[in-house]
GUDOTOR-557282 format. One line per field, with one value per residue: residue number from 1; residue in three letters; x, y, z of N, C-alpha, C, O in turn. Coordinates in nm, 2 decimals, padded with zeros to 4 digits, always signed. Layout:
BEGIN
i: [NUM / ...]
aa: [Ala / ...]
nu: [X / ...]
nv: [Y / ...]
nw: [Z / ...]
cau: [X / ...]
cav: [Y / ...]
caw: [Z / ...]
cu: [X / ...]
cv: [Y / ...]
cw: [Z / ...]
ou: [X / ...]
ov: [Y / ...]
ow: [Z / ...]
! end
This chain:
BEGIN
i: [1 / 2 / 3 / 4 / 5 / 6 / 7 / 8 / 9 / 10 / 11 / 12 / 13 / 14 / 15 / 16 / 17 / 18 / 19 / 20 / 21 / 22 / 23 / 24 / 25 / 26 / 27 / 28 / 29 / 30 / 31 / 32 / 33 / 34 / 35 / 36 / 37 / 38 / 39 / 40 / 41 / 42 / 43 / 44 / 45 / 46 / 47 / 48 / 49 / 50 / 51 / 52 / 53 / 54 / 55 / 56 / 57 / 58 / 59 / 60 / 61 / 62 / 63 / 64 / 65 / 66 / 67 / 68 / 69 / 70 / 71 / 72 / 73 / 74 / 75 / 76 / 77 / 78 / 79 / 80 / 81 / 82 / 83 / 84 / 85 / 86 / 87 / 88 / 89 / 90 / 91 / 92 / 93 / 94 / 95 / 96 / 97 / 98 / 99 / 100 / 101 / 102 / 103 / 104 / 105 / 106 / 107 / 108 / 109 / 110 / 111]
aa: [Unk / Unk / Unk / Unk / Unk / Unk / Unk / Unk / Unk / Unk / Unk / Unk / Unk / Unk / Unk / Unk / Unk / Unk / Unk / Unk / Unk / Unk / Unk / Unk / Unk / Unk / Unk / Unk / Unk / Unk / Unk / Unk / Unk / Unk / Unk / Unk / Unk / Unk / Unk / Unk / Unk / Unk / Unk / Unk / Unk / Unk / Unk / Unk / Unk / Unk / Unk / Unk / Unk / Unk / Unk / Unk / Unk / Unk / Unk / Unk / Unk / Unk / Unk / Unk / Unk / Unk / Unk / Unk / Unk / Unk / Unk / Unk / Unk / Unk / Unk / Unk / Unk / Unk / Unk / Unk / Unk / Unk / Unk / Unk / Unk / Unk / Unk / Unk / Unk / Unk / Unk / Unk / Unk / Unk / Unk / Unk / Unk / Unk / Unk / Unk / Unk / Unk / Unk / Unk / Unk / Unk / Unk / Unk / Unk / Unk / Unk]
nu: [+02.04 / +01.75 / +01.60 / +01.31 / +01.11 / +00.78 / +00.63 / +00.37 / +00.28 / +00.37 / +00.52 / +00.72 / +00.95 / +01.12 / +01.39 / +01.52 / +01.73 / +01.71 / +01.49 / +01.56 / +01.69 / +01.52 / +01.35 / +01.51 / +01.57 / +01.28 / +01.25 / +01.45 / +01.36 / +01.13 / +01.27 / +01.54 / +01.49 / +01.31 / +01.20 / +01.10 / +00.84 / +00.74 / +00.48 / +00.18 / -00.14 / -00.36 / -00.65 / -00.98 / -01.23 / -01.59 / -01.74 / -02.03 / -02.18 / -01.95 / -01.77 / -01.63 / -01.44 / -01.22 / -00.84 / -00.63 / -00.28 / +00.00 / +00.34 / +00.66 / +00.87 / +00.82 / +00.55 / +00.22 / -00.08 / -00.36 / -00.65 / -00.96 / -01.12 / -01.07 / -00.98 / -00.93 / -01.11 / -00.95 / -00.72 / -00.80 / -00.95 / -00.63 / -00.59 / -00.77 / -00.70 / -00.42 / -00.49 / -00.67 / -00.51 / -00.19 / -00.15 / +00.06 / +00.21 / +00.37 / +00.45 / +00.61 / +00.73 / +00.84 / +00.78 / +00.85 / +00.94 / +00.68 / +00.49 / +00.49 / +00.36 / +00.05 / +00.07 / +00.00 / +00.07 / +00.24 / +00.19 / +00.14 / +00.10 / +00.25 / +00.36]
nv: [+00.26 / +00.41 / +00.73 / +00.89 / +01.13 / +01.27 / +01.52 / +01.56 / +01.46 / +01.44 / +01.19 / +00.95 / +00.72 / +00.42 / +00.24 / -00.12 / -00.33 / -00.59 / -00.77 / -00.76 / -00.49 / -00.37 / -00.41 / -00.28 / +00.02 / +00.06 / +00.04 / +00.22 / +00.47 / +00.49 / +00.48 / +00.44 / +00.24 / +00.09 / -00.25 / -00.56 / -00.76 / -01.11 / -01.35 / -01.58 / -01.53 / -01.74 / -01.76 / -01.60 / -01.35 / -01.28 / -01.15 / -01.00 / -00.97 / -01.02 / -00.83 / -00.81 / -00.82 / -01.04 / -01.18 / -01.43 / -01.48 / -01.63 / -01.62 / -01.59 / -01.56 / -01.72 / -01.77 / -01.67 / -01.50 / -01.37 / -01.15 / -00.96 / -00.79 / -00.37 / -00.36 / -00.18 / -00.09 / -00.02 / -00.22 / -00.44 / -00.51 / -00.56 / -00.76 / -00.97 / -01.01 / -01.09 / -01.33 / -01.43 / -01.52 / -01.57 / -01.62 / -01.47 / -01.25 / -00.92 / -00.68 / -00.37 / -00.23 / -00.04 / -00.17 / -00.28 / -00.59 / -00.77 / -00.64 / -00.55 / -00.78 / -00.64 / -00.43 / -00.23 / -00.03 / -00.02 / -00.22 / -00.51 / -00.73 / -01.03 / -01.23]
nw: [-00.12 / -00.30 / -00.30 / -00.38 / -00.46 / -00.54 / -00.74 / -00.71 / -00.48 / -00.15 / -00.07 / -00.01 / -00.19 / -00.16 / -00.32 / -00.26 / -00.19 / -00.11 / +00.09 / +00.38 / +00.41 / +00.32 / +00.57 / +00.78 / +00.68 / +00.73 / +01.00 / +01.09 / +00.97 / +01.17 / +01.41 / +01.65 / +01.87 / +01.76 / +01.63 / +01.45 / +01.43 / +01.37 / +01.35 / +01.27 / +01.21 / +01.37 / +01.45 / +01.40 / +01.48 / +01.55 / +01.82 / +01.98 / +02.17 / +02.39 / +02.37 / +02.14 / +01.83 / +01.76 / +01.77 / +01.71 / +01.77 / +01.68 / +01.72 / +01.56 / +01.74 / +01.97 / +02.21 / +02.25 / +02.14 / +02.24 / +02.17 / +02.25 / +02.13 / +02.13 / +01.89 / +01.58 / +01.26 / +01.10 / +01.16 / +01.19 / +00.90 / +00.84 / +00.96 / +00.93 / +00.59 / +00.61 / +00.71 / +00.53 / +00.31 / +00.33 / +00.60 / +00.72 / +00.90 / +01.02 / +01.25 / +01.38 / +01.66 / +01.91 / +02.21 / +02.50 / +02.65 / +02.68 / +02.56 / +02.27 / +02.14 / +02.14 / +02.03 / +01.78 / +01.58 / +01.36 / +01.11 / +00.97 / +00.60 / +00.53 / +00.27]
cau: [+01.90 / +01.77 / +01.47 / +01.26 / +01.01 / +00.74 / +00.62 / +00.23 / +00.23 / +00.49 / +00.54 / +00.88 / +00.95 / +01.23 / +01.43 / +01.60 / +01.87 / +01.65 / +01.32 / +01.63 / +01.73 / +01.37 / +01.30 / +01.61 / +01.55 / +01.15 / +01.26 / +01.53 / +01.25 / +01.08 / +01.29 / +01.65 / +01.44 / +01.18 / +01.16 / +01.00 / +00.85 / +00.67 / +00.37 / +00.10 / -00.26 / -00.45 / -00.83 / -01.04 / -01.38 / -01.62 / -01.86 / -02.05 / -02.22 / -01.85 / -01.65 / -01.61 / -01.36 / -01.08 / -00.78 / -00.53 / -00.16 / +00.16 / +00.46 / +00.78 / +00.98 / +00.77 / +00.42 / +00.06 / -00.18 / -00.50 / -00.67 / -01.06 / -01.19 / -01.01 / -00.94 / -00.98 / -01.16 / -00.81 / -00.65 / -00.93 / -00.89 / -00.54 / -00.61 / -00.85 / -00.60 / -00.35 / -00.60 / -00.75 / -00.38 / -00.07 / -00.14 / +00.15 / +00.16 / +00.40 / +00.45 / +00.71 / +00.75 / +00.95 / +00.73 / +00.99 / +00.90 / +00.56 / +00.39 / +00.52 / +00.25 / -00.04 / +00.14 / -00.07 / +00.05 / +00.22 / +00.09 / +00.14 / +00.05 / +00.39 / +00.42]
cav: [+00.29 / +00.53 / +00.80 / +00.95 / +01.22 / +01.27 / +01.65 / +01.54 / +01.44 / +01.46 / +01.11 / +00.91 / +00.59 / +00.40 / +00.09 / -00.14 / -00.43 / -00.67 / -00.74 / -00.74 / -00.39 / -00.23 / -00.38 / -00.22 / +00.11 / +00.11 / +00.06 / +00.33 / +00.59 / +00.45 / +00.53 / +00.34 / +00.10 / -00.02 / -00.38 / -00.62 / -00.90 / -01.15 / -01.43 / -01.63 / -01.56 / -01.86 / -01.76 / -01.47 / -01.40 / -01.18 / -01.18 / -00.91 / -00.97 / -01.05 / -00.74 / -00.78 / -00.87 / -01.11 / -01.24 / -01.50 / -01.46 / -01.73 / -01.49 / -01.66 / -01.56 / -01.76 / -01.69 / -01.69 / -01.40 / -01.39 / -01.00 / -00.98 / -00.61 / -00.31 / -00.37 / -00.07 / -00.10 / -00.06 / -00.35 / -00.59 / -00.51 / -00.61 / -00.93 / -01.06 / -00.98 / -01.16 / -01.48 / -01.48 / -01.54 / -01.67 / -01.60 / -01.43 / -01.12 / -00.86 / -00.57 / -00.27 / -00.23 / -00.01 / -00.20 / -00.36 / -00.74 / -00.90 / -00.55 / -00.57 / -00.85 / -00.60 / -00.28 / -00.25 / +00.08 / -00.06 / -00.36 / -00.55 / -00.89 / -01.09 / -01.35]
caw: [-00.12 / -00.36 / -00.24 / -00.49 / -00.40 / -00.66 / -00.75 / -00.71 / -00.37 / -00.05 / -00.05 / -00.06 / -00.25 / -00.17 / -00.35 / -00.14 / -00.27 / +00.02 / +00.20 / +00.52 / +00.37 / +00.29 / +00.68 / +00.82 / +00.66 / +00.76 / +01.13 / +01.15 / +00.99 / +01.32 / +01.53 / +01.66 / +01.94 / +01.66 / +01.60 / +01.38 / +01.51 / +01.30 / +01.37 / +01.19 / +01.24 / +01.36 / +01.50 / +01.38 / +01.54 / +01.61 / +01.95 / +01.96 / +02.31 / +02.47 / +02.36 / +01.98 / +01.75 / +01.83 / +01.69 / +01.77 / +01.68 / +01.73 / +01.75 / +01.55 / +01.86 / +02.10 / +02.26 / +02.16 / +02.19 / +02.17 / +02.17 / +02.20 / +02.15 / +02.11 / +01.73 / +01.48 / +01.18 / +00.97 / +01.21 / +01.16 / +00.79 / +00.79 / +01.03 / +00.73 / +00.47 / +00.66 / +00.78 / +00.39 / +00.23 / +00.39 / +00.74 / +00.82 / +00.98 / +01.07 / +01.38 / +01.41 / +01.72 / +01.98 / +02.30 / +02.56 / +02.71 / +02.59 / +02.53 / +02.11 / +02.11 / +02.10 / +01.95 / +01.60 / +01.52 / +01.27 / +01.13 / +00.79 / +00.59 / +00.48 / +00.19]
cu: [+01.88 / +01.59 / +01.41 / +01.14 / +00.93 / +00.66 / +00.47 / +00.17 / +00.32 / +00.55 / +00.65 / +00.86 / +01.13 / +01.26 / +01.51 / +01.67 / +01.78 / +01.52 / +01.44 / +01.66 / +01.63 / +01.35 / +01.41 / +01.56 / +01.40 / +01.15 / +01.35 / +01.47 / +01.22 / +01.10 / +01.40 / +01.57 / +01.35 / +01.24 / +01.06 / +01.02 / +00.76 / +00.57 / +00.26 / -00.06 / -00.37 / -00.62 / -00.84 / -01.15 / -01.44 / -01.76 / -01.92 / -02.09 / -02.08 / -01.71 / -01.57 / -01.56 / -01.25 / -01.01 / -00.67 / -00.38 / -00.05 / +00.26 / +00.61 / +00.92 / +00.95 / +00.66 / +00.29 / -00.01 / -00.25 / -00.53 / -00.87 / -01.09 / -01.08 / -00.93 / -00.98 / -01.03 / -01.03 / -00.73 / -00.71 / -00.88 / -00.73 / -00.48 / -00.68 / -00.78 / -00.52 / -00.40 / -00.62 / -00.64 / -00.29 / -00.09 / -00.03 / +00.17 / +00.29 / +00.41 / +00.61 / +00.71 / +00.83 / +00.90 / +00.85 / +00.90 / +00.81 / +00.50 / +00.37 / +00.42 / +00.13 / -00.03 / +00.10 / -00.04 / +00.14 / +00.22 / +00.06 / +00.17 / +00.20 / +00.35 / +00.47]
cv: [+00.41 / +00.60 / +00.87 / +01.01 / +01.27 / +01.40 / +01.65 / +01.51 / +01.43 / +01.31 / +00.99 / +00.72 / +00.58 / +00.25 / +00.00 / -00.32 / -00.60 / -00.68 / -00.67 / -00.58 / -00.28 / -00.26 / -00.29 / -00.08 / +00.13 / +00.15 / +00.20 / +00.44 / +00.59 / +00.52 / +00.40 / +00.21 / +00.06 / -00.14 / -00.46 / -00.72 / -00.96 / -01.27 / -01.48 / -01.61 / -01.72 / -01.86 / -01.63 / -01.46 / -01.27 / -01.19 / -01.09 / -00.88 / -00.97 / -00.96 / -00.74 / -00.80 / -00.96 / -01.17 / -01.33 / -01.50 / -01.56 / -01.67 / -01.59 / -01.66 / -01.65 / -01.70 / -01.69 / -01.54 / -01.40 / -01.23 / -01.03 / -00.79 / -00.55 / -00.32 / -00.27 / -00.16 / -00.09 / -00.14 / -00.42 / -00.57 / -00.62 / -00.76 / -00.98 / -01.07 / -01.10 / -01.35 / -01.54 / -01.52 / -01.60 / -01.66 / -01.51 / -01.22 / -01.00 / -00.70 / -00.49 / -00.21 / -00.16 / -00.03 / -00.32 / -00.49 / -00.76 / -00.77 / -00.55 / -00.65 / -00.77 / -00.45 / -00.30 / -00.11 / +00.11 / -00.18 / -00.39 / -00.66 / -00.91 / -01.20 / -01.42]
cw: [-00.20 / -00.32 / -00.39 / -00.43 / -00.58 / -00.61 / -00.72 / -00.60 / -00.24 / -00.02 / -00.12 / -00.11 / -00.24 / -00.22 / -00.31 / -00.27 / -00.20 / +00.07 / +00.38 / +00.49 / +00.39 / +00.50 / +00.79 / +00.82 / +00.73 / +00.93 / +01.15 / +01.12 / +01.11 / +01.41 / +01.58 / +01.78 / +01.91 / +01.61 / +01.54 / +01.38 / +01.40 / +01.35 / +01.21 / +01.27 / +01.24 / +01.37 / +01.44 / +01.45 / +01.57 / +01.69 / +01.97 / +02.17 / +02.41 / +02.43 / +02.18 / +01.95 / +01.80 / +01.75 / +01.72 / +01.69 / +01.78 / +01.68 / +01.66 / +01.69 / +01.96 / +02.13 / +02.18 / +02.25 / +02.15 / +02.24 / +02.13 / +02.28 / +02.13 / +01.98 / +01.64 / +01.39 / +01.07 / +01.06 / +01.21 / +01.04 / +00.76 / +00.85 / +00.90 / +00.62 / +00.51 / +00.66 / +00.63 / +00.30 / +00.31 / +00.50 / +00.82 / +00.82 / +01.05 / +01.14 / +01.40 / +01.50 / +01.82 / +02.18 / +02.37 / +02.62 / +02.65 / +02.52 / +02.36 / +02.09 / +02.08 / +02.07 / +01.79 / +01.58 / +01.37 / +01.20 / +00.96 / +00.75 / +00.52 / +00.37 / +00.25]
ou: [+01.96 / +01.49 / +01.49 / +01.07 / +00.99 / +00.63 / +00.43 / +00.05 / +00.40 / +00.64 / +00.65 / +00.78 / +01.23 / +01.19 / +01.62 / +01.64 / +01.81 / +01.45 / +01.42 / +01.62 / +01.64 / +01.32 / +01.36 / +01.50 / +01.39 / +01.09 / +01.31 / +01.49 / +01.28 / +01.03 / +01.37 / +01.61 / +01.27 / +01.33 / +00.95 / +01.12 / +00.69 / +00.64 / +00.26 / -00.09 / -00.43 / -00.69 / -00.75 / -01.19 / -01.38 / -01.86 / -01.85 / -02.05 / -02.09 / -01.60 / -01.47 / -01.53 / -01.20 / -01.07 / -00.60 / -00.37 / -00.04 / +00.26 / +00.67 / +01.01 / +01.04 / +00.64 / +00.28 / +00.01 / -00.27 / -00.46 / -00.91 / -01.08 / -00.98 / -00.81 / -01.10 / -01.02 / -01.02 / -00.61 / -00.65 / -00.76 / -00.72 / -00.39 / -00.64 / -00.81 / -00.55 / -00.34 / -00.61 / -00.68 / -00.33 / +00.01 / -00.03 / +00.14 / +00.27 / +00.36 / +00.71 / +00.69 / +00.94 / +00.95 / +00.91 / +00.78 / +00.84 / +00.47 / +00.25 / +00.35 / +00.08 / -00.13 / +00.16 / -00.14 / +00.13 / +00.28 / +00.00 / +00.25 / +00.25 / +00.27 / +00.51]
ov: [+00.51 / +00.54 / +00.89 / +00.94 / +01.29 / +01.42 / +01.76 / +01.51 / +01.35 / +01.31 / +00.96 / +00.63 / +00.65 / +00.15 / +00.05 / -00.38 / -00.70 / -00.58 / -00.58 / -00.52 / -00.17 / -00.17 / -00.24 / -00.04 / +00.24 / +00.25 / +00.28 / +00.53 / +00.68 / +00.58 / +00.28 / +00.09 / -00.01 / -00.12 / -00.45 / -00.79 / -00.88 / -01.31 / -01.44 / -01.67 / -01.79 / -01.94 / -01.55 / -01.57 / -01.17 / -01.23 / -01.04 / -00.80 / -00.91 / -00.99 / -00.69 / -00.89 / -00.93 / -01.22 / -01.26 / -01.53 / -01.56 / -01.67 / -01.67 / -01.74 / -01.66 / -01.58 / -01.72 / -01.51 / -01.41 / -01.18 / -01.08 / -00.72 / -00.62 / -00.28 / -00.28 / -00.28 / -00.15 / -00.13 / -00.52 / -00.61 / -00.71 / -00.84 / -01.02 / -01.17 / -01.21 / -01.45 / -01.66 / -01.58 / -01.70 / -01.72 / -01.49 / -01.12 / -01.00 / -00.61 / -00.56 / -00.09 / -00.22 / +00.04 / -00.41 / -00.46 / -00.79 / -00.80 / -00.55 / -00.60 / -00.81 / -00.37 / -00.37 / -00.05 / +00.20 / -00.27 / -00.33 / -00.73 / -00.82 / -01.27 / -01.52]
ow: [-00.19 / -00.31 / -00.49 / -00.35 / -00.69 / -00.50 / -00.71 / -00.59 / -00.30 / +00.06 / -00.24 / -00.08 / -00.27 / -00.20 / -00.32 / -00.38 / -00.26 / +00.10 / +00.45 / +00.59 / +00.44 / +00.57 / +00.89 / +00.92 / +00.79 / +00.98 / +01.23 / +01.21 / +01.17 / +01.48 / +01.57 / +01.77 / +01.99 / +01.54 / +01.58 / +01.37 / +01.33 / +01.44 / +01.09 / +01.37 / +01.15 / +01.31 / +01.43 / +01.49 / +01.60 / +01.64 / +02.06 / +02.26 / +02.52 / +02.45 / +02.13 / +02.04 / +01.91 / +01.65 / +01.80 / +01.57 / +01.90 / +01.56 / +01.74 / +01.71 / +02.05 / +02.09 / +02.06 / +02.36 / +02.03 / +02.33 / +02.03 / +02.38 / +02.12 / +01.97 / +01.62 / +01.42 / +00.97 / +01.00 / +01.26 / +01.02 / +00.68 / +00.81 / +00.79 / +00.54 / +00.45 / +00.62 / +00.60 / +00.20 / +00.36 / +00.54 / +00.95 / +00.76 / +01.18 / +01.08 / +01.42 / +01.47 / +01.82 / +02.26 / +02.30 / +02.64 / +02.53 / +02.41 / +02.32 / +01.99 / +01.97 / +02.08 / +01.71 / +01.55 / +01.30 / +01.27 / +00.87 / +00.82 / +00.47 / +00.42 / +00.20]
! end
């Protein structure tokens, strides 16, 4: 892996040999009990009277979750992104048993 820090801004760029490589390396930034879990967005929705936004996700590991309300304005964002293109959806994770299902802290659309 090679790091490159650019003189204009504090911010690191790295090149990886892998998607398995760059996701390796993104988790161990993380932190050693971060995991990346992946799903397909199926429902989007938004109810205004019944608690607001909702999104439905099928988990490649198993499981379905559905989440209505408590959605930021940059995790809606990246639900639509996700929903408007391939649907698929991945979560970096260091939440133990089902909790990883609604851990968006960090939160990104897949090819």
């Amino acid at each position: 892996m090679a790091k490159q820090k650019s003189s204009s801004n504090e911010q690191e760029q790295t090149l990886h040999s892998s998607t398995e490589a760059l996701e390796a390396s993104q988790a161990k930034e993380a932190g050693s009990k971060f995991e990346w879990h992946t799903g397909r967005i199926t429902r989007l929705g938004n109810f205004e009277i019944a608690g607001g936004r909702q999104v439905t996700i099928i988990w490649d590991e198993g499981g379905v979750m559905s989440q209505q309300g408590d959605i930021t304005d940059e995790q809606w964002e990246i639900f639509k992104l996700a929903f408007t293109t391939t649907g698929r959806l991945a979560v970096l994770s260091d939440q133990e048993g089902e909790k990883w299902m609604r851990d968006y802290r960090f939160l990104e659309v897949m090819r």
